[in-house]
ROSE-4610 file (N, C-alpha, C; in Angstrom, 1 decimal, always signed):
// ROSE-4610
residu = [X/X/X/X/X/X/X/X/X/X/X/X/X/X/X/X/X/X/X/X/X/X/X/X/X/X/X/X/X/X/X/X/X/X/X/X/X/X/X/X/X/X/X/X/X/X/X/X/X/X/X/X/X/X/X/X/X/X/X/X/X/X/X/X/X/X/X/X/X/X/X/X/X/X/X/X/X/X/X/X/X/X/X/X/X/X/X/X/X/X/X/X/X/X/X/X/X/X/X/X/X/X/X/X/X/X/X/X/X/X/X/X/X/X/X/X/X/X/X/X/X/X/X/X/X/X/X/X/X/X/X/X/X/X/X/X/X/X/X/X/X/X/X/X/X/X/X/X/X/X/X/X/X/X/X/X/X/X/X/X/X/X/X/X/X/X/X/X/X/X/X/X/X/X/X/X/X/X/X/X/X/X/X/X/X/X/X/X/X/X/X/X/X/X/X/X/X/X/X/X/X/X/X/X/X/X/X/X/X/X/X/X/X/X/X/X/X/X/X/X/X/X/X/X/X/X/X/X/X/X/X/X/X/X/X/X/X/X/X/X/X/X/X/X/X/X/X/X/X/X/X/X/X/X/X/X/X/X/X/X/X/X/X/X/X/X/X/X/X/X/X/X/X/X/X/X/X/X/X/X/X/X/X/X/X/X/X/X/X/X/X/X/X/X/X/X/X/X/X/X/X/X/X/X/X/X/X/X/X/X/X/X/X/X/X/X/X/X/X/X/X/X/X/X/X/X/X/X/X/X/X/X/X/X/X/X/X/X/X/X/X/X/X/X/X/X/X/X/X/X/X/X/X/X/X/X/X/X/X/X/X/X/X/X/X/X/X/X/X/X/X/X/X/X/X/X/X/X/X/X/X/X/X/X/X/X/X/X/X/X/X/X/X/X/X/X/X/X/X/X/X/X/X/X/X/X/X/X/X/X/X/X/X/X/X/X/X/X/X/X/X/X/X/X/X/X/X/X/X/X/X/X/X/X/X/X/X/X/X/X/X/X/X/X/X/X/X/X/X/X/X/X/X/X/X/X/X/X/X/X/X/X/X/X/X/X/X/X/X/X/X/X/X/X/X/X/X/X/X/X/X/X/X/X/X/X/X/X/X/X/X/X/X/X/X/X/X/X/X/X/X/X/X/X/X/X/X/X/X/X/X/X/X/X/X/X/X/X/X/X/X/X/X/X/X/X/X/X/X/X/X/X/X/X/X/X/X/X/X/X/X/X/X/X/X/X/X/X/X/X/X/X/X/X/X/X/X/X/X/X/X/X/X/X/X/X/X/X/X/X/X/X/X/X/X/X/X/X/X/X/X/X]
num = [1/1/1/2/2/2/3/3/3/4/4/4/5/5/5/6/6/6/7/7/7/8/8/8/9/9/9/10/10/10/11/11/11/12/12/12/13/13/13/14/14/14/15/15/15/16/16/16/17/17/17/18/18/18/19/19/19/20/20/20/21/21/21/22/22/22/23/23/23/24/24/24/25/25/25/26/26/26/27/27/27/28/28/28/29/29/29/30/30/30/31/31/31/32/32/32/33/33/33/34/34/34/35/35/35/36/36/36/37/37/37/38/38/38/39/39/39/40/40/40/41/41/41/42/42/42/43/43/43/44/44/44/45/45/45/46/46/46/47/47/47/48/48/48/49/49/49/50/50/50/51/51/51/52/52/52/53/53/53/54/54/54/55/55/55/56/56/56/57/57/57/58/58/58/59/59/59/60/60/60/61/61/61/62/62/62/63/63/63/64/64/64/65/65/65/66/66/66/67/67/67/68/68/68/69/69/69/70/70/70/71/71/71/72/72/72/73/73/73/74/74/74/75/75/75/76/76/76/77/77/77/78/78/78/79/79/79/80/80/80/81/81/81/82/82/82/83/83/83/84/84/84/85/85/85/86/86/86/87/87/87/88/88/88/89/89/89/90/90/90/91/91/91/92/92/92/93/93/93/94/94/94/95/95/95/96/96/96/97/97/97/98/98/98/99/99/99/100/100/100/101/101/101/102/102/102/103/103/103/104/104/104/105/105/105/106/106/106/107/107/107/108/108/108/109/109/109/110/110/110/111/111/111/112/112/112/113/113/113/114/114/114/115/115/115/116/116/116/117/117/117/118/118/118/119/119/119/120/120/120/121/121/121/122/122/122/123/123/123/124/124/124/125/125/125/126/126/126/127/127/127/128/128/128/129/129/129/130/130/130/131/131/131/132/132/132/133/133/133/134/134/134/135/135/135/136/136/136/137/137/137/138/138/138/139/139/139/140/140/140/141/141/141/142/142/142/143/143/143/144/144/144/145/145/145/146/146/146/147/147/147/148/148/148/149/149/149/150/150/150/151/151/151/152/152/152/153/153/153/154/154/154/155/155/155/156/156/156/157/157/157/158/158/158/159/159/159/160/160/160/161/161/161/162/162/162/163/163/163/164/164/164/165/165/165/166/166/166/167/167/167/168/168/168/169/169/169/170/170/170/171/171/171/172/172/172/173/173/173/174/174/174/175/175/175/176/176/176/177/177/177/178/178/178/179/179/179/180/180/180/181/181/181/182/182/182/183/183/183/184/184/184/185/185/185/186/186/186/187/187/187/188/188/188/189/189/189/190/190/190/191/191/191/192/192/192/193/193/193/194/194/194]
x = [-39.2/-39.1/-39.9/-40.7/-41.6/-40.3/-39.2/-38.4/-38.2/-38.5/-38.5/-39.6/-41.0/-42.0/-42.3/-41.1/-41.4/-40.2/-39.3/-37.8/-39.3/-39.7/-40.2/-41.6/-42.2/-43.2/-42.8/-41.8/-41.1/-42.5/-42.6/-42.9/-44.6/-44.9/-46.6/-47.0/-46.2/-46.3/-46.1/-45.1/-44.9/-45.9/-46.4/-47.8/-48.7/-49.0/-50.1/-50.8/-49.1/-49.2/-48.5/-47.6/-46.7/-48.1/-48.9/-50.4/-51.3/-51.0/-52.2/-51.7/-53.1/-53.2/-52.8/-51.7/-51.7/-51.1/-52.0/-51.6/-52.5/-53.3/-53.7/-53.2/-52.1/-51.4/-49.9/-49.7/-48.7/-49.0/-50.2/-49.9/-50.1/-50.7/-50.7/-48.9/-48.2/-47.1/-46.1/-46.4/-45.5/-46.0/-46.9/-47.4/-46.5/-45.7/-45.1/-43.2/-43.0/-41.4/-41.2/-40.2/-39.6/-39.9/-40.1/-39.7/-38.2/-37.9/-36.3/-36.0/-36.7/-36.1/-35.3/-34.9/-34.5/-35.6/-35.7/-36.7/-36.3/-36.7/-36.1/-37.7/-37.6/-38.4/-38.2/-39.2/-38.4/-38.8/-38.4/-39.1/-40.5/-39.6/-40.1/-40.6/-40.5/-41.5/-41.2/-42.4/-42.0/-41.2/-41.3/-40.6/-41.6/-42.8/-44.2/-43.8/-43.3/-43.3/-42.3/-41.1/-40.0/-39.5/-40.7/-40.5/-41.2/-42.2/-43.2/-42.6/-42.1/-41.3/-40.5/-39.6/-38.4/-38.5/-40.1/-40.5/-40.9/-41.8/-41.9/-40.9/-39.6/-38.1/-37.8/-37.7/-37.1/-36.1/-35.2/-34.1/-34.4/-34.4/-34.8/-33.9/-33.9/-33.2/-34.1/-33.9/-34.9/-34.4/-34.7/-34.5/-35.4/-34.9/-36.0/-35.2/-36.3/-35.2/-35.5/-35.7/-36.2/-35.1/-33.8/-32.9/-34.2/-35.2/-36.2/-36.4/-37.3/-38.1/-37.2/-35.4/-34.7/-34.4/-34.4/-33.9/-35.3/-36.3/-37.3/-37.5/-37.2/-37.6/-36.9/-35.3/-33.9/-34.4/-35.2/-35.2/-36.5/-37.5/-38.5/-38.7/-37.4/-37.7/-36.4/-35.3/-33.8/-33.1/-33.3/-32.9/-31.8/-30.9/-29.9/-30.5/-31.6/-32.3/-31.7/-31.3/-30.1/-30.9/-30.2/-30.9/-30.3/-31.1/-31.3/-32.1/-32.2/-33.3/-33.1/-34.4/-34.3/-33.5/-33.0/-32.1/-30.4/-30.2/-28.8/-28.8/-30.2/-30.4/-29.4/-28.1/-27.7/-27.3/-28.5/-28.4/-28.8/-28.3/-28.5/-29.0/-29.9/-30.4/-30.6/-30.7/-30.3/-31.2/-32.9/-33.9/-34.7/-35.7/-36.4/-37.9/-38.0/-39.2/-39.1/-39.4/-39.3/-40.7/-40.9/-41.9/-41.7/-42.8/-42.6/-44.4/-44.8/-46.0/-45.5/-47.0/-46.8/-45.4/-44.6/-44.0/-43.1/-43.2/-43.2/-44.5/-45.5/-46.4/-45.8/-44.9/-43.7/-43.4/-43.0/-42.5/-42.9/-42.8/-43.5/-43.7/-44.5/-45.1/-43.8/-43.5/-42.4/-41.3/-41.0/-40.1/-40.1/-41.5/-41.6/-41.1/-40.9/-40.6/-38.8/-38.0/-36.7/-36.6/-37.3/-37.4/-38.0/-38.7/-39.3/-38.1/-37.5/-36.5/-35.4/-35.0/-34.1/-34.4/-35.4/-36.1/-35.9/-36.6/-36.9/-35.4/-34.2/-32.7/-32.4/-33.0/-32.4/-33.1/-34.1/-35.0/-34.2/-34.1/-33.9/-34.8/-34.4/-35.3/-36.5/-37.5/-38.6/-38.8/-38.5/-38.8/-39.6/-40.8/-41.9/-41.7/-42.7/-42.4/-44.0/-44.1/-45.4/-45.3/-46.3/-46.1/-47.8/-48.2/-49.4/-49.1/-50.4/-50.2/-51.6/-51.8/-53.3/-53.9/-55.2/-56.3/-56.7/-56.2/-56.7/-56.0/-56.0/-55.2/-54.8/-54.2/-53.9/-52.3/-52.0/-50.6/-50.5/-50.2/-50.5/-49.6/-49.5/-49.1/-49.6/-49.4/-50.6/-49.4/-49.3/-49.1/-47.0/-47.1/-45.2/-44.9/-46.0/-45.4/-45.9/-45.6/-46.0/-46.7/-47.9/-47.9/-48.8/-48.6/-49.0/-49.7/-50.9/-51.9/-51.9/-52.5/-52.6/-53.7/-54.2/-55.2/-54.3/-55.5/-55.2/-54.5/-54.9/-54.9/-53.6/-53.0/-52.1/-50.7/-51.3/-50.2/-49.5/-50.6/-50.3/-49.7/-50.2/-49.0/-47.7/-47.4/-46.0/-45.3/-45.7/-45.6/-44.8/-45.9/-45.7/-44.5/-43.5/-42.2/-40.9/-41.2/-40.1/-40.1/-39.4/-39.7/-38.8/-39.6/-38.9/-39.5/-40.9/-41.5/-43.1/-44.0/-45.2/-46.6/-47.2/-48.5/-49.1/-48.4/-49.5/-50.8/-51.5/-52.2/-52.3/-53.7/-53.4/-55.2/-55.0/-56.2/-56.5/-58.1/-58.1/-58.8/-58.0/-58.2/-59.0/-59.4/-59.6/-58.6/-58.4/-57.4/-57.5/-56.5/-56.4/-56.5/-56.4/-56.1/-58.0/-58.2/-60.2/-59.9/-59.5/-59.3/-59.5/-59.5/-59.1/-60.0/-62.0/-62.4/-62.7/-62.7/-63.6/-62.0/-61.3/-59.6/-59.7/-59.0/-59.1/-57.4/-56.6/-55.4/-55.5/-54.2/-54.1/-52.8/-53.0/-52.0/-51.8/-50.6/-49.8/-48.8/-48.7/-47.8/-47.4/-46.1/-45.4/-44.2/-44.1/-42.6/-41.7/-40.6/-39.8/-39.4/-39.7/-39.8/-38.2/-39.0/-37.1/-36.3]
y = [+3.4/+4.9/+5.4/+6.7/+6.9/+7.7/+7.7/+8.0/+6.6/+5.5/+4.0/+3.8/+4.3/+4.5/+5.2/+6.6/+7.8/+6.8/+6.2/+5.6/+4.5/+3.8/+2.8/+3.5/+4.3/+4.9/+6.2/+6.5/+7.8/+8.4/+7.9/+8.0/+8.4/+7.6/+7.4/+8.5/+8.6/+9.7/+11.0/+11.1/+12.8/+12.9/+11.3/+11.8/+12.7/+11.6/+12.0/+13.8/+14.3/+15.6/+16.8/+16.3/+17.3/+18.6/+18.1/+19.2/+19.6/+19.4/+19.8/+21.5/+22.0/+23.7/+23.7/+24.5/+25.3/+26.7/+27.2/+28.6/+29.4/+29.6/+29.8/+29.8/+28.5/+28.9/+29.4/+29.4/+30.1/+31.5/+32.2/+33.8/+34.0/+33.1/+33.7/+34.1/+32.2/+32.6/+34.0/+33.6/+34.8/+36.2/+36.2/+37.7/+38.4/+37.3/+37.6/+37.6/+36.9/+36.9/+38.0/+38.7/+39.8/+39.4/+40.1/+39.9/+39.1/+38.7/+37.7/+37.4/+37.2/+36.3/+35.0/+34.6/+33.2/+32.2/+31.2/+30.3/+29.0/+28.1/+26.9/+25.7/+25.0/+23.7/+22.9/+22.4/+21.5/+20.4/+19.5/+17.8/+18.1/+18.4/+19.0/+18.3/+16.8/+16.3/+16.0/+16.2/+16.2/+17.6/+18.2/+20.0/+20.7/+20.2/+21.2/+22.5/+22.7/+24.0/+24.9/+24.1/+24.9/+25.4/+24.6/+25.3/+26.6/+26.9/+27.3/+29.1/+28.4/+29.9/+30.2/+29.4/+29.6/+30.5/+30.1/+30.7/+32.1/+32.4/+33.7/+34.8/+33.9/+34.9/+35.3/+34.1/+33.4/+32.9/+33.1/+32.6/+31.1/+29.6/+28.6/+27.8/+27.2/+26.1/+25.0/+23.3/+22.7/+21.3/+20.5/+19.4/+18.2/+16.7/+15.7/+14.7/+13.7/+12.3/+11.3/+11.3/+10.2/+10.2/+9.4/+10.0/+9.7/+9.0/+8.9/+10.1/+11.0/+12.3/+13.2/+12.8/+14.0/+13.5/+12.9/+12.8/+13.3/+12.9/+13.6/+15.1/+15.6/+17.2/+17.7/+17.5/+18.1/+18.3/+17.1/+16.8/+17.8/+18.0/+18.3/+20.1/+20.3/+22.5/+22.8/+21.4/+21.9/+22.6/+22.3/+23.2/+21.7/+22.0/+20.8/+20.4/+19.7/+19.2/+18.5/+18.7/+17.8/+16.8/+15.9/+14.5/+14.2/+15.0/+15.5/+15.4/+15.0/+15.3/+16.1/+16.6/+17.5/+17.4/+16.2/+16.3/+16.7/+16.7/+17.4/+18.8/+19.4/+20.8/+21.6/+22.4/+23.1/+24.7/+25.0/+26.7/+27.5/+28.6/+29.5/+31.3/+31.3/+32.8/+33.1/+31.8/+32.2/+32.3/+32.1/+32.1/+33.1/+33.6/+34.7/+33.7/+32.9/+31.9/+30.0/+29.9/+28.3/+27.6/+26.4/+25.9/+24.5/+23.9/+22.6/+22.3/+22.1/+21.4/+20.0/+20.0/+18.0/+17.7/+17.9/+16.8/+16.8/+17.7/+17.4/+16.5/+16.2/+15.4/+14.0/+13.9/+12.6/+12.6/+13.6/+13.9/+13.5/+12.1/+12.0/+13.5/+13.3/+14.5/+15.3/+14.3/+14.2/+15.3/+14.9/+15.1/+16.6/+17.1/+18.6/+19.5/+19.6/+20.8/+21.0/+20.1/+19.7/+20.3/+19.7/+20.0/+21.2/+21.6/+23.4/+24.6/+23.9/+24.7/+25.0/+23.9/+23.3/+24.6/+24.4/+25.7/+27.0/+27.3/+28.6/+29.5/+28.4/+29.0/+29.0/+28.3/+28.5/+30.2/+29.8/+31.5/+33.0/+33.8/+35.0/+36.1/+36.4/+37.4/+38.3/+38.0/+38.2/+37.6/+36.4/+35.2/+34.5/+34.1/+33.4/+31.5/+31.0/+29.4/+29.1/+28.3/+27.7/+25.9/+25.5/+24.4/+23.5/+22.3/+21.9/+20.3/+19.8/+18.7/+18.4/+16.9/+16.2/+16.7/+17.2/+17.3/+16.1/+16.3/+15.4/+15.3/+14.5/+14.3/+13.2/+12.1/+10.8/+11.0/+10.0/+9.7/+7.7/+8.1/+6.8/+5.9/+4.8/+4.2/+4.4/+4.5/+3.9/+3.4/+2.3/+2.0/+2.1/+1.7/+2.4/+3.1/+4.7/+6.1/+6.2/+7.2/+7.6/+8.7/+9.0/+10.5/+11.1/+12.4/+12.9/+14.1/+13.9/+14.5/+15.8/+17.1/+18.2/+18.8/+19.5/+20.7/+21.0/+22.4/+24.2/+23.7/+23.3/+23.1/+22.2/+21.5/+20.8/+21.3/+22.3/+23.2/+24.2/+25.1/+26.0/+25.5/+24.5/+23.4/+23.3/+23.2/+22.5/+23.5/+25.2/+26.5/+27.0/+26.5/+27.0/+27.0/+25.9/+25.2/+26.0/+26.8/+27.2/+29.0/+29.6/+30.9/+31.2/+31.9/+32.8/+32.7/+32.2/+31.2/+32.1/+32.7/+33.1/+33.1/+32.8/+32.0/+33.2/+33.5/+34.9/+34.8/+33.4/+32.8/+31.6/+30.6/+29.0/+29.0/+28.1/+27.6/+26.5/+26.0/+24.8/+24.8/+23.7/+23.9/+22.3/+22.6/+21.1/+20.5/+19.7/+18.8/+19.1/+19.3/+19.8/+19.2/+17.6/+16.6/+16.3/+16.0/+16.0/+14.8/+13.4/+11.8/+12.4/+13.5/+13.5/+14.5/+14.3/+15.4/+15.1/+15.9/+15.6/+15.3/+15.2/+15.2/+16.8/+17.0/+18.4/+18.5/+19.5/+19.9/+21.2/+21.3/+22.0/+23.0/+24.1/+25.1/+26.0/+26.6/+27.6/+28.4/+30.0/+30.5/+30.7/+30.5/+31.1/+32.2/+33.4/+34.2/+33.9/+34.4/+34.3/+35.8/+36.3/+38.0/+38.7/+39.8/+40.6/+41.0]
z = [-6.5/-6.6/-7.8/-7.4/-8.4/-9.9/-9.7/-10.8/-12.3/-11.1/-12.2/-12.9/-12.4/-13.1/-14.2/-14.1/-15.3/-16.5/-15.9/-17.0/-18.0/-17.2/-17.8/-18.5/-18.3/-19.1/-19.4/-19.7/-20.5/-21.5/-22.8/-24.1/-23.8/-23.3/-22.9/-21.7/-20.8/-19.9/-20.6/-21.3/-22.6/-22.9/-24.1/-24.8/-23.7/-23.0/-21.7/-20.9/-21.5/-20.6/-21.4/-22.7/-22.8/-23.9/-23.9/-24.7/-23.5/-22.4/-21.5/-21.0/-21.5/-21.3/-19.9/-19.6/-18.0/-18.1/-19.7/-19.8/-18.4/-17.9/-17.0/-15.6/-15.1/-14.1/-14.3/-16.0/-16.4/-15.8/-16.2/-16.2/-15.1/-13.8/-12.2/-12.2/-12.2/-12.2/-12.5/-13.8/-14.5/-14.3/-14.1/-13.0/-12.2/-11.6/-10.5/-10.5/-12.1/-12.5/-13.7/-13.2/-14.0/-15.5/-16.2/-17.8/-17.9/-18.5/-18.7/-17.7/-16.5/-15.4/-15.7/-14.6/-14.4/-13.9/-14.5/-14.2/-13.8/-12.6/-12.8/-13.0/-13.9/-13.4/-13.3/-11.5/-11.0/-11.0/-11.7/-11.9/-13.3/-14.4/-15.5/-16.1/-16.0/-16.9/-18.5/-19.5/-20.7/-21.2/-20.4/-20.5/-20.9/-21.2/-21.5/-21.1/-19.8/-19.5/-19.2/-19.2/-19.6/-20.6/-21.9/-23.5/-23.6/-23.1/-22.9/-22.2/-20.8/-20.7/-21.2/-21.9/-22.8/-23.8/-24.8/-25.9/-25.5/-24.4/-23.6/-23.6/-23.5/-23.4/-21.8/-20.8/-19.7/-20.3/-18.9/-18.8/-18.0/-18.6/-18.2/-17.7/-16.4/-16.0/-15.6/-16.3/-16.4/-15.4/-15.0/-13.8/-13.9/-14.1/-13.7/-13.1/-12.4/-11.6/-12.7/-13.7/-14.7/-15.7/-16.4/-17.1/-18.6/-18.9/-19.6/-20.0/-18.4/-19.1/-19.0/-19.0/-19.5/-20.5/-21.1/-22.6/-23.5/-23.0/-24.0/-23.6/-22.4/-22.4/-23.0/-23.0/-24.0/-25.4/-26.0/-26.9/-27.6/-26.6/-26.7/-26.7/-25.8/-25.3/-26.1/-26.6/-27.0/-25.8/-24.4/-23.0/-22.9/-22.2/-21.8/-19.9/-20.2/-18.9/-18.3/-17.1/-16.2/-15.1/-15.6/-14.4/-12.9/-12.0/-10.7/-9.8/-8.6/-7.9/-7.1/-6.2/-5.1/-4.4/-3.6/-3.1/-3.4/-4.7/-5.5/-5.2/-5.5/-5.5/-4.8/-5.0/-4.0/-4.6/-5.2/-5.7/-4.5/-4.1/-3.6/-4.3/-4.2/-4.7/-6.0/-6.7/-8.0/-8.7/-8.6/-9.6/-8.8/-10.5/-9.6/-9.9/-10.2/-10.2/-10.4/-9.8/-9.7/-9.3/-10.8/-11.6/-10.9/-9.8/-9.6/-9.7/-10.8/-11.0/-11.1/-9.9/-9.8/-10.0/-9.4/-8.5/-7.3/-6.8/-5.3/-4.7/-5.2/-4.8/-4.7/-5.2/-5.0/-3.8/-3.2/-1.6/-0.4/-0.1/+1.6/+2.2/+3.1/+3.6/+4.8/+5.4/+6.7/+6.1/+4.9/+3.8/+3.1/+2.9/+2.7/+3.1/+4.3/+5.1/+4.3/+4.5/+3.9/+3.0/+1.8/+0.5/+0.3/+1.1/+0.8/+1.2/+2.4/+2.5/+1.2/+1.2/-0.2/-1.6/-1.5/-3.0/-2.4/-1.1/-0.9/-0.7/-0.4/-0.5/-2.2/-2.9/-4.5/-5.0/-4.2/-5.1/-4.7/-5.6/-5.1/-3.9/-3.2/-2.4/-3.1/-2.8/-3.9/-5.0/-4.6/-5.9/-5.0/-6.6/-6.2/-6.9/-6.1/-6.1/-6.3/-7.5/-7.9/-7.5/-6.9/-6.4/-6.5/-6.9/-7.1/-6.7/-6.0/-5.7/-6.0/-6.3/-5.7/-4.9/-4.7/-3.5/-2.8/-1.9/-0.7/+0.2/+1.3/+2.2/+2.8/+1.8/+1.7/+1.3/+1.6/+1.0/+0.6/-0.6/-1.2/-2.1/-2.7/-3.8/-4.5/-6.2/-7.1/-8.4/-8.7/-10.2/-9.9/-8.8/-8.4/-8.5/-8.0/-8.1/-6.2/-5.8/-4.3/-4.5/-3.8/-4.1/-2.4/-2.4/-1.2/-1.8/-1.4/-1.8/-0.9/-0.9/-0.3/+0.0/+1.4/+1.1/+1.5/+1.6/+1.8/+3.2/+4.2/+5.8/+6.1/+4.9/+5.3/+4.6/+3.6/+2.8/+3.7/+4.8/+6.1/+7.2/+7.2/+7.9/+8.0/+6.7/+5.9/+6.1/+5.9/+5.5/+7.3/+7.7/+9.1/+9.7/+9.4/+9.8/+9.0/+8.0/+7.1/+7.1/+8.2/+8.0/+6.6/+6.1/+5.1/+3.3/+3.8/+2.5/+2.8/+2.2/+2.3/+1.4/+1.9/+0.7/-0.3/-1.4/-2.4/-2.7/-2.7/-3.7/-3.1/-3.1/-3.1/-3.1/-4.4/-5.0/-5.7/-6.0/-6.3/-7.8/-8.4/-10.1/-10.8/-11.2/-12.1/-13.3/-13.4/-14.1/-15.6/-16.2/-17.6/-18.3/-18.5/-19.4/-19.3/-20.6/-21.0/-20.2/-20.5/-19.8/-17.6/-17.6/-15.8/-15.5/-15.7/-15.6/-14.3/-13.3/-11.6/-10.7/-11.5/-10.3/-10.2/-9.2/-8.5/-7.9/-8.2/-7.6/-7.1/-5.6/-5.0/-5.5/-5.9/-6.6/-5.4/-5.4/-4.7/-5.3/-5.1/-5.2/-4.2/-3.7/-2.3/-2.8/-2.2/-1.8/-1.0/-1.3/-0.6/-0.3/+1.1/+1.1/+0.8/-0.1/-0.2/+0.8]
């Protein structure tokens, strides 16, 4: 499970990511979430970015499957980050924005549609959902993580299956970390119509 990979490389994965600029898909995001909204991120990582909206003045609810990278995001935004995975998820209506950079790319593909559902019931009616995967369209191993890589064509796909979920935005970005220049991710904002 790609969650044994984040336990065992906790520390080195934080370093790795918890400085890499995504002020830029911050403001598409937040474009689109009320001032003091509710925010959830989901599979947060080092909490890079649940501190980040927090400091903004969001209302933050933070989520990882690693009990590793929740002890360092707690530690790291001071948020009480709960160790969860998507499949726990059972909020209804409750956020007006939900932050899943990179990692739903963990997600067999088969497995999306599920899991897309799963969010688009936590969001409030007119809440938006930021979502980024690898570019490509492989699904793979590497290093004991899984990952499912995405285009545009396989994102409308996935989309297609889940009424009640609509694409604002979806674009392709280069990798923020200076070590990952020439990797390319697939970003999306989806709605959930009021």
């Amino acid at each position: 499970m790609s969650s044994d990979y984040y336990d065992q490389n906790a520390a080195s994965f934080f370093a790795d990511t918890v400085a890499a600029d995504m002020s830029a898909a911050h403001a598409r995001f937040l474009a689109h979430v009320p001032p003091g909204g509710r925010i959830l991120d989901a599979g947060c990582g080092s909490g890079r970015d649940a501190r980040a909206f927090s400091e903004a003045g969001y209302a933050v609810e933070a989520f990882d499957a690693s009990p590793g990278m929740v002890r360092l995001a707690s530690e790291f935004t001071g948020l009480p980050v709960q160790c969860i995975t998507f499949d726990d998820i059972s909020w209804a209506e409750r956020f007006d924005g939900i932050w899943a950079s990179a990692s739903l790319l963990h997600v067999p593909r088969t497995n999306l549609p599920r899991v897309a559902e799963v969010f688009r019931r936590a969001l409030k009616p007119g809440g938006v959902w930021y979502i980024s995967f690898k570019h490509g369209a492989e699904e793979r191993e590497k290093d004991g993580r899984r990952f499912t890589d995405m285009t545009d064509q396989a994102l409308q796909a996935v989309l297609s299956t889940i009424p009640g979920l609509c694409a604002i935005e979806v674009w392709i970005s280069e990798d923020v970390r200076a070590d990952r220049q020439g990797e390319r991710w697939l970003n999306a904002l989806l709605r959930r119509p009021a």
